[in-house]
N, CA, C and O of each residue as an XYZ file, in Angstrom:
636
protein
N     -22.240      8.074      9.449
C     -21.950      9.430      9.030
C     -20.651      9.419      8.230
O     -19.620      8.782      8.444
N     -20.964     10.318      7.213
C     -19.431     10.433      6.927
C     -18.539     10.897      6.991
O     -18.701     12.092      7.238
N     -16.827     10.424      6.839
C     -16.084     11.034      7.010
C     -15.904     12.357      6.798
O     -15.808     12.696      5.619
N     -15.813     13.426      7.860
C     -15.685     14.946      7.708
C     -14.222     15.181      6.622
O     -13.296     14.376      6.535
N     -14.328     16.402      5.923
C     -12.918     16.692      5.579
C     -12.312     17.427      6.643
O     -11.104     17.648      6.557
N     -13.059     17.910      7.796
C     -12.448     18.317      8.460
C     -11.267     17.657      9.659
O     -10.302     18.080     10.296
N     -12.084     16.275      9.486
C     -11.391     15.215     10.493
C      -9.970     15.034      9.697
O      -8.849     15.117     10.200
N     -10.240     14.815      8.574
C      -8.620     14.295      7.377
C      -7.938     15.651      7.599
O      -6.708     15.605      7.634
N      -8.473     16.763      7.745
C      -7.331     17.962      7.635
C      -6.630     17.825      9.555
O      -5.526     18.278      9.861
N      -7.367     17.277     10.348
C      -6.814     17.579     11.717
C      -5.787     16.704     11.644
O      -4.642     16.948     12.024
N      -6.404     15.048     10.859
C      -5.236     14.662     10.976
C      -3.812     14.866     10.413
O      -2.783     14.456     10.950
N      -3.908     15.660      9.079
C      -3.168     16.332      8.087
C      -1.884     16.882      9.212
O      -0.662     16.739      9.263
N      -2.837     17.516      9.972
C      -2.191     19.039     11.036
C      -1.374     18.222     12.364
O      -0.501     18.704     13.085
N      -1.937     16.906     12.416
C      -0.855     16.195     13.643
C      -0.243     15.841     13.037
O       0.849     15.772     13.601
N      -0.163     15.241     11.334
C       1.001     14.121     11.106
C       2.128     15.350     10.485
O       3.339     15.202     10.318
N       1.506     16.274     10.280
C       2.851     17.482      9.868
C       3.543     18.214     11.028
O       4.353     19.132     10.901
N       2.934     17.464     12.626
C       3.375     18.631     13.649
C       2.807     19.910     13.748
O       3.174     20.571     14.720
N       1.884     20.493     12.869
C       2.111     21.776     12.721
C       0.575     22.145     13.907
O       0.009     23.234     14.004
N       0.405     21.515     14.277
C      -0.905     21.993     15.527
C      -1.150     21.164     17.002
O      -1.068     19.937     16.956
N      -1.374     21.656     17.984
C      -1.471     20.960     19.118
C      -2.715     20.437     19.349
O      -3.823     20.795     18.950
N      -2.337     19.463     20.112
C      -3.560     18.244     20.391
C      -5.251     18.688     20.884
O      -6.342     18.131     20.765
N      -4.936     19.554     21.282
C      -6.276     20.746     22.185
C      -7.120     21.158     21.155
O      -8.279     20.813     20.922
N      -6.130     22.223     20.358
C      -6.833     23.233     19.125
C      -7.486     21.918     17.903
O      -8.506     22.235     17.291
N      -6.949     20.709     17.656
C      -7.345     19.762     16.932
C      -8.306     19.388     17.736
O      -9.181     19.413     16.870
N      -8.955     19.010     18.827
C      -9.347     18.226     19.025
C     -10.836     19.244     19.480
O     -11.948     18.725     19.582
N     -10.591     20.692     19.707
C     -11.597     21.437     19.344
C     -12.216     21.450     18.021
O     -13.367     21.024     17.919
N     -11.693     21.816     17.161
C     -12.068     21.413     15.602
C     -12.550     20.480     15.457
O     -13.713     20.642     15.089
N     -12.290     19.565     15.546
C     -12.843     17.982     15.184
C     -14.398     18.639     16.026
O     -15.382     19.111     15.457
N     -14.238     18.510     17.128
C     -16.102     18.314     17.794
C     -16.842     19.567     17.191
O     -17.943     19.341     16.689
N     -16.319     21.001     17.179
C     -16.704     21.629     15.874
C     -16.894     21.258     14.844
O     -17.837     21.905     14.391
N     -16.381     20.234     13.832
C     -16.723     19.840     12.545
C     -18.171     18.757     12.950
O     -19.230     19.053     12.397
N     -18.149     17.584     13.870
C     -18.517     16.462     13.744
C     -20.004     17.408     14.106
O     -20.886     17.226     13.267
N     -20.333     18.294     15.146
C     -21.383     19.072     15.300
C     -22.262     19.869     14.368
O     -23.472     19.876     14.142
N     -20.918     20.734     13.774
C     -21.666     21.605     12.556
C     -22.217     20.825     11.266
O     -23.222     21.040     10.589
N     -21.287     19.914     11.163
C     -21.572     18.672     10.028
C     -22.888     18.035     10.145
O     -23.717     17.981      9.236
N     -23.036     17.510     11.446
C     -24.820     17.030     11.264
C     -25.960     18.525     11.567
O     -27.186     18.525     11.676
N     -25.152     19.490     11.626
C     -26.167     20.233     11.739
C     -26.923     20.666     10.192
O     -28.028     21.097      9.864
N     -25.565     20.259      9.425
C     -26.200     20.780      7.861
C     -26.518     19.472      7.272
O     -26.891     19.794      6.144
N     -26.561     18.781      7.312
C     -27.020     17.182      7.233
C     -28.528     17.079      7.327
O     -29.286     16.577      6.496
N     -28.872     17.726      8.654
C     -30.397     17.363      9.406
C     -30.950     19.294      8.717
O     -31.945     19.746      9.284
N     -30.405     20.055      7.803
C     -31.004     20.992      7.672
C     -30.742     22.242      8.463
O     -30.838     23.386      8.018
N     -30.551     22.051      9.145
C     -30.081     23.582     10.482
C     -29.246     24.313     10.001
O     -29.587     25.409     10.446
N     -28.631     24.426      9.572
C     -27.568     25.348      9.104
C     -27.348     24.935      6.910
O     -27.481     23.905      6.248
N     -27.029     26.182      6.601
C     -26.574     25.675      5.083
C     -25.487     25.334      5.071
O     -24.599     25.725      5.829
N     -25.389     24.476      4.120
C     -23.904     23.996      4.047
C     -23.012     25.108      3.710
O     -22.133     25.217      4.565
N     -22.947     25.738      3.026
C     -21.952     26.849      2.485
C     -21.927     27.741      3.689
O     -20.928     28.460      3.660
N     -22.634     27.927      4.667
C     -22.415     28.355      6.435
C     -21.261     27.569      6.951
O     -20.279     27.993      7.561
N     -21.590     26.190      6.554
C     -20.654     25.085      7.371
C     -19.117     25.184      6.308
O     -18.043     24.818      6.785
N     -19.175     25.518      5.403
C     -17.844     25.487      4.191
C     -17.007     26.963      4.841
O     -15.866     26.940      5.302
N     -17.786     28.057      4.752
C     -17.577     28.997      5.043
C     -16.467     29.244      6.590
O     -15.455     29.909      6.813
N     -17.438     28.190      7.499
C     -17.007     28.316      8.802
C     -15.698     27.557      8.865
O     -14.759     27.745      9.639
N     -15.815     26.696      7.934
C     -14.296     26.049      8.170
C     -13.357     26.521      7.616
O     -12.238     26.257      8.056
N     -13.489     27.287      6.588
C     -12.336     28.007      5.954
C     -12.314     29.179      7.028
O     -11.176     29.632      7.148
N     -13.018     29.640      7.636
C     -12.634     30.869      8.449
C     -11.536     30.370      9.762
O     -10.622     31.079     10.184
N     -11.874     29.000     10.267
C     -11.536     28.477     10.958
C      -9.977     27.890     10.977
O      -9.229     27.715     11.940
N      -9.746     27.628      9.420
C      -8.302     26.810      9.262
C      -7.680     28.043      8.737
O      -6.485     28.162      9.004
N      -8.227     28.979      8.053
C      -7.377     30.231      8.004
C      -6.736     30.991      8.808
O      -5.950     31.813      8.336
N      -6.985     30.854     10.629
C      -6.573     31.304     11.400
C      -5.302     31.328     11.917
O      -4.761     32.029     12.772
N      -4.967     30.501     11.289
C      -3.225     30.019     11.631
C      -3.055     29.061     12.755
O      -1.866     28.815     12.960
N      -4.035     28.333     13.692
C      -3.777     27.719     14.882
C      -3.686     26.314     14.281
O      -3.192     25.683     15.215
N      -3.841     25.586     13.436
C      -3.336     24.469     12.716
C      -2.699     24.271     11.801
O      -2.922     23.397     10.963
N      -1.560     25.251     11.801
C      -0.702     24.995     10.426
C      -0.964     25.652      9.173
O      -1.709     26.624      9.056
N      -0.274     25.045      8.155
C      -0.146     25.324      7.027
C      -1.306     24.194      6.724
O      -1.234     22.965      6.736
N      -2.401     25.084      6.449
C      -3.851     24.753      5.727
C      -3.804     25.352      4.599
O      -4.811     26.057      4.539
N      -3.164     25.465      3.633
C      -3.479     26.068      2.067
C      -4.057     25.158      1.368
O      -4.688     25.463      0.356
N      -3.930     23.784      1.826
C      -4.455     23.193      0.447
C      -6.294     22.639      1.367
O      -7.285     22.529      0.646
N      -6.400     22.387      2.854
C      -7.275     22.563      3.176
C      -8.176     23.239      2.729
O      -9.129     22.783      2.097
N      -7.946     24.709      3.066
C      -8.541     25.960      2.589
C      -9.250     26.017      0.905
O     -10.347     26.248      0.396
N      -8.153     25.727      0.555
C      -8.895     25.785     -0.845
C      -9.979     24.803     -1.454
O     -10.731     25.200     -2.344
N     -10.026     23.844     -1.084
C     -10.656     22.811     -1.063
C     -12.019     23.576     -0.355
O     -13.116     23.718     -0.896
N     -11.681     23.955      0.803
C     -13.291     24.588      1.666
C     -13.748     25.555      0.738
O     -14.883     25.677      0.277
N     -12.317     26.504      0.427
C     -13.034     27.533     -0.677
C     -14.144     26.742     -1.727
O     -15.351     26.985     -1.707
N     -13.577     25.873     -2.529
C     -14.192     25.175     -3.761
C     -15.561     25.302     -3.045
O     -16.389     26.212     -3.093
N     -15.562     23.955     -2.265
C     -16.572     23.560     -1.479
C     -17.844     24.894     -1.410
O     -18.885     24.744     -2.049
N     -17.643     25.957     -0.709
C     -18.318     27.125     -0.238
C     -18.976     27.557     -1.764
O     -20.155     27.895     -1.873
N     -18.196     27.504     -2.719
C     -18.989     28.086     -4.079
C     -19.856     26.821     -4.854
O     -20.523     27.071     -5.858
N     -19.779     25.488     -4.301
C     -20.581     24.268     -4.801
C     -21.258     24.109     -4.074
O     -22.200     23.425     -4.473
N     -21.358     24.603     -2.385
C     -23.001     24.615     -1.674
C     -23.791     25.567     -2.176
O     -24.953     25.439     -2.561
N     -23.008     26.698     -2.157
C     -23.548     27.711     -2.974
C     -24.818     27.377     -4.311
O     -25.916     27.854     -4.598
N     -24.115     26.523     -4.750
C     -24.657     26.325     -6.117
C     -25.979     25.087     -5.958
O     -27.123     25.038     -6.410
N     -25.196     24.204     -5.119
C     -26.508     23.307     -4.224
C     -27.450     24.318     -3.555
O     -28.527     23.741     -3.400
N     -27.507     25.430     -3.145
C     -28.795     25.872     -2.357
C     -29.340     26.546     -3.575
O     -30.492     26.165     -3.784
N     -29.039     27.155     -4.187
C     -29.452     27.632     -5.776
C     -30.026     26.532     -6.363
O     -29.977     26.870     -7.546
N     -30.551     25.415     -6.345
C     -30.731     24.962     -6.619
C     -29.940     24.674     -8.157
O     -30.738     24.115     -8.909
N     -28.921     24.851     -8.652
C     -28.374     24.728     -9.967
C     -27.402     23.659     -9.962
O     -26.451     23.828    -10.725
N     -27.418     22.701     -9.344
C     -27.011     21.220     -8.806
C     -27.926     20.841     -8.229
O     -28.827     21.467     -7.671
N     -27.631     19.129     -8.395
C     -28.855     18.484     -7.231
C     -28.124     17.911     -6.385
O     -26.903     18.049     -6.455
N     -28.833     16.979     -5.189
C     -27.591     16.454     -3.822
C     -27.009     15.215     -4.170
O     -26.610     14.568     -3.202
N     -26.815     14.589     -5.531
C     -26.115     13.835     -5.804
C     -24.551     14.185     -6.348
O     -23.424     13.695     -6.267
N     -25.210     15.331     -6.945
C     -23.979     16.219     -7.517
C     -23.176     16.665     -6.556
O     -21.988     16.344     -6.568
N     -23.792     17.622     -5.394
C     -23.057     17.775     -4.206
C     -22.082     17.299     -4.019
O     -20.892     17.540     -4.224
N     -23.187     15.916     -3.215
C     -22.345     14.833     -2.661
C     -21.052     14.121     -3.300
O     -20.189     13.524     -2.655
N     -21.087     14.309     -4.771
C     -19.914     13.768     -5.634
C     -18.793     14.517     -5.678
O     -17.642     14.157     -5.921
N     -19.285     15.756     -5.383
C     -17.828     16.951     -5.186
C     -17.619     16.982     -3.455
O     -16.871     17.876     -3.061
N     -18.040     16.347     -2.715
C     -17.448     16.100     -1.214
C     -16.535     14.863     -1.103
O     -15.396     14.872     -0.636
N     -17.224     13.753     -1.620
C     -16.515     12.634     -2.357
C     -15.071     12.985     -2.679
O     -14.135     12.626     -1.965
N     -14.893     13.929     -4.137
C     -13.828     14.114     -4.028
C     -13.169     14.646     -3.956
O     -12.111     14.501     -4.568
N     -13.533     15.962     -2.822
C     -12.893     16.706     -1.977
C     -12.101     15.734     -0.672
O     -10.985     15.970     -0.208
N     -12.810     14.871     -0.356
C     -12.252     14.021      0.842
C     -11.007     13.382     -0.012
O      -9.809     13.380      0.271
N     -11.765     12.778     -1.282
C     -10.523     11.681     -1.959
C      -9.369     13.052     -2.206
O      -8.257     12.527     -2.266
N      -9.287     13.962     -2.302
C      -7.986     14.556     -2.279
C      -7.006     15.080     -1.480
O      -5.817     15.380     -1.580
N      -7.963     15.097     -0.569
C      -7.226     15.544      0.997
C      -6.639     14.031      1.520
O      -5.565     13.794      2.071
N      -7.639     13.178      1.180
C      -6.315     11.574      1.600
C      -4.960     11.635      1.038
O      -3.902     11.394      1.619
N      -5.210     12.109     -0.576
C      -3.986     12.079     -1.438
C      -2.992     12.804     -0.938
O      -1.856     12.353     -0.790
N      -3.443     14.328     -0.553
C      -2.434     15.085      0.202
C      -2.068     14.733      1.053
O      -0.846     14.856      1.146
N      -2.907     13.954      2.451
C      -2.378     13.668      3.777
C      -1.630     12.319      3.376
O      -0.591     12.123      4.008
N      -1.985     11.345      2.425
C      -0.865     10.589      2.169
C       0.831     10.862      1.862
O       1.891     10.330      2.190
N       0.309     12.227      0.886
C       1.735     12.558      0.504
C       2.490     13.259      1.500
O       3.651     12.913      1.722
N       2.039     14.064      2.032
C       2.563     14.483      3.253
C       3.647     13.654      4.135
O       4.853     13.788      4.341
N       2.587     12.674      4.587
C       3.206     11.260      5.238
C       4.122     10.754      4.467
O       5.253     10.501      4.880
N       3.805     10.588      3.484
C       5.220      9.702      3.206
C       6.742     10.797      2.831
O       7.906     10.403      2.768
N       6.339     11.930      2.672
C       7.213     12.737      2.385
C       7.735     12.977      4.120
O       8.833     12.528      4.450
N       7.092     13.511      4.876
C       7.400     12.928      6.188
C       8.618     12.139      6.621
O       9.720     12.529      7.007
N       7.959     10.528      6.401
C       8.689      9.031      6.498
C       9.588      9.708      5.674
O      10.162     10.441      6.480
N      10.033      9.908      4.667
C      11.298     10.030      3.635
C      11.897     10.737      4.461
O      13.041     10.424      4.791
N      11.287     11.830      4.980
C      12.680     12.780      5.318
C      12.999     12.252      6.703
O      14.043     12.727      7.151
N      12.497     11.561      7.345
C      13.092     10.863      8.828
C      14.086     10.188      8.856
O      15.053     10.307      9.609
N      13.826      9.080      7.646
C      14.639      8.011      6.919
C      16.016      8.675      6.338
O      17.176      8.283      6.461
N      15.596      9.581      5.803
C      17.004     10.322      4.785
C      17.926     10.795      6.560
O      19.142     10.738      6.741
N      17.260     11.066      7.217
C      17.972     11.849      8.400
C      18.677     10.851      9.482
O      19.723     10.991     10.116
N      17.738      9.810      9.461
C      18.195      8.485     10.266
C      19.551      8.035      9.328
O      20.596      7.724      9.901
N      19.493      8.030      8.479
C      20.640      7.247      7.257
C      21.884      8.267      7.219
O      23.076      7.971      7.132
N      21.296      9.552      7.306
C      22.756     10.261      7.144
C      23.273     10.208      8.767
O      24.481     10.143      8.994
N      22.414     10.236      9.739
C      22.675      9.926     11.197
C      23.632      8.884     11.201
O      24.682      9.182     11.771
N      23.547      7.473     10.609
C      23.927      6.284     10.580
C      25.504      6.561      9.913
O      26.567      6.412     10.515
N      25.314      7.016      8.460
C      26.605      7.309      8.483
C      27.794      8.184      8.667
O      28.878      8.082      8.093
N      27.487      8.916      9.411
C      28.133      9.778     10.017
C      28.850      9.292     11.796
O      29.792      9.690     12.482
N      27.512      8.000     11.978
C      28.073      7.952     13.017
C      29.199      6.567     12.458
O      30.193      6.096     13.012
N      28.818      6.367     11.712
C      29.691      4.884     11.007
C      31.097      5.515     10.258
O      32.150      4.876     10.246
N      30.972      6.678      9.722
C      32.576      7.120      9.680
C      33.076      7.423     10.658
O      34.254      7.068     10.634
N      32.591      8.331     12.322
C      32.975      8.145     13.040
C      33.483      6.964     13.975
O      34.649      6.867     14.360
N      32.843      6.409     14.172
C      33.654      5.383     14.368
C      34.318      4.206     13.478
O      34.529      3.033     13.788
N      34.532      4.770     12.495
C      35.854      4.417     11.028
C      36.647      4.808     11.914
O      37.216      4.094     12.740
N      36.779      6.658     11.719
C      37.915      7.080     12.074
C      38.338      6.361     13.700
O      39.480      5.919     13.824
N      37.770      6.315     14.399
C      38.033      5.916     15.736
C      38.696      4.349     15.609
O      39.562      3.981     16.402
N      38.278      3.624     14.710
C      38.783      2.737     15.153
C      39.842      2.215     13.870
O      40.034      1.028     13.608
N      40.394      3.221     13.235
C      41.792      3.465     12.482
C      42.909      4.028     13.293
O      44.135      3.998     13.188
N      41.789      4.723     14.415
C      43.254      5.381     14.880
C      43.531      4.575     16.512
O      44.479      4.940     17.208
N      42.696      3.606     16.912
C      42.995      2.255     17.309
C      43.808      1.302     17.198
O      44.584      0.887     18.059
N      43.662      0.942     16.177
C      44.222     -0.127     15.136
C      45.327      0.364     14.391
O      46.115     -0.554     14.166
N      45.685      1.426     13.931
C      46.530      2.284     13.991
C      47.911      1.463     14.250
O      48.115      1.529     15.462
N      48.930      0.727     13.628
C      50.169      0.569     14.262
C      51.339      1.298     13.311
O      51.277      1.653     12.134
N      52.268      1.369     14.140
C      52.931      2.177     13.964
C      54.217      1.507     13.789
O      54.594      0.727     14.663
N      55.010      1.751     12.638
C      56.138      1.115     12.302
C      57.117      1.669     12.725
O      57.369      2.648     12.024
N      58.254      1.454     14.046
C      59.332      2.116     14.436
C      60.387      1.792     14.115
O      60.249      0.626     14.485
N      61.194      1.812     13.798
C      62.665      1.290     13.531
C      64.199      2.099     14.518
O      64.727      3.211     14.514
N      64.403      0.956     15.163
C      65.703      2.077     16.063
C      67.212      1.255     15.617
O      67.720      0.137     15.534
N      67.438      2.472     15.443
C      69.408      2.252     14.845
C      70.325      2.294     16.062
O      69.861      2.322     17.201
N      71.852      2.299     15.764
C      72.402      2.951     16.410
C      73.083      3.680     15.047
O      73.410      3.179     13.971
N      73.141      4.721     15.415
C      73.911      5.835     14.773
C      75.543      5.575     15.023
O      76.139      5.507     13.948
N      76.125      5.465     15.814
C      76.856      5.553     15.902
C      78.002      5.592     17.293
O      79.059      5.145     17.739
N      76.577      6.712     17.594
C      76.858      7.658     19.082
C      75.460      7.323     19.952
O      75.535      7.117     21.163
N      74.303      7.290     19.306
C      73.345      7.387     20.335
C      72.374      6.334     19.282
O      72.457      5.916     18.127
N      71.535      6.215     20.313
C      69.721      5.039     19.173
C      69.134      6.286     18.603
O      69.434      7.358     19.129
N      68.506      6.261     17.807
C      67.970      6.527     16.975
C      66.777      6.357     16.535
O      66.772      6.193     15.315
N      65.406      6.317     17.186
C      64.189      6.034     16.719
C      63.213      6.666     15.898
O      62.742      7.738     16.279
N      62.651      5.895     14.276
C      61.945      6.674     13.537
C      60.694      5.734     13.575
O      60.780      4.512     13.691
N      59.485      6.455     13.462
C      58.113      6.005     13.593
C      57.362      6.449     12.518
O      57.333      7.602     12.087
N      56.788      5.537     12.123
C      56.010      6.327     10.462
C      54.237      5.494     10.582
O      53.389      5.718      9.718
C-alpha cells in the first residue's frame, strides 16, 4: 500500500511538536482505514480528500496549512477523477506528487528544526564559555600591591 499523505503530515505534526501522540495516532488508523476504503471502491476519493481536510483543519494537530492545501488540491483532482475528465494514472501522478511535497516540507521543517536547536545549543555554549571567561579572570585575577612607608604609617596601593 502506499504511503498515505496523511501518515507524512502526522509525522510533519510530531517533528514540529505541534500535536500529541493520541490525536496522531488516531489519524493515522483513520487515514490507513479510509485510504483502503477508496482504494477497494467504498468510499470516493474526494470523500476521503474532503475528510482529511476537515480533519487537519480542526486545529488538534497543529499548524496544517500547507497539509490542508495540498488535501484542498487533492479534493478538486478526485473530483475531476470521478468525472471522469482524468484517468487513474493521472490521479495517481498528482498523489505522487502531493506526497513528494509534503516530504519536501517535512524535510524542511526538520532541518529548520535541527538549525534552530543547534543555533540555541551554540549560543548556550557561548554564553556559558564567557561565563566562565569571566569567572575564571576574576580567579586568576592578581593583583599588584605595593606598600610604602610614608613616613608616619605603611601605605598600601592595589591596582
Amino acid at each position: 500500500m502506499k504511503k498515505s499523505l496523511l501518515v507524512i503530515f502526522c509525522a510533519l505534526s510530531l517533528l514540529t511538536g505541534c500535536a500529541n501522540r493520541q490525536k496522531i495516532t488516531e489519524l493515522e488508523t483513520w487515514a490507513v482505514e479510509s485510504r483502503a476504503q477508496a482504494e477497494a471502491g467504498k468510499i470516493k476519493w474526494s470523500d476521503y480528500y474532503k475528510s482529511l481536510f476537515k480533519k487537519l483543519g480542526d486545529g488538534s494537530y497543529g499548524d496544517q496549512t500547507h497539509a490542508m492545501e495540498l488535501s484542498s488540491n487533492m479534493i478538486d483532482i478526485a473530483l475531476m477523477y470521478e468525472e471522469g475528465k482524468i484517468d487513474k494514472n493521472t490521479f495517481e501522478s498528482f498523489e505522487r506528487r502531493a506526497e513528494i511535497s509534503t516530504q519536501k516540507q517535512t524535510a524542511q521543517q526538520d532541518e529548520a528544526r535541527r538549525a534552530a536547536w543547534a543555533a540555541g545549543m551554540q549560543s548556550m555554549g557561548k554564553s556559558f564559555e564567557q561565563r566562565q571567561q569571566i569567572y575564571q579572570n576574576q580567579l586568576n585575577k592578581q593583583q599588584t600591591c605595593t606598600t610604602k612607608w610614608t613616613g608616619y604609617a605603611w601605605q598600601s596601593t592595589c591596582n
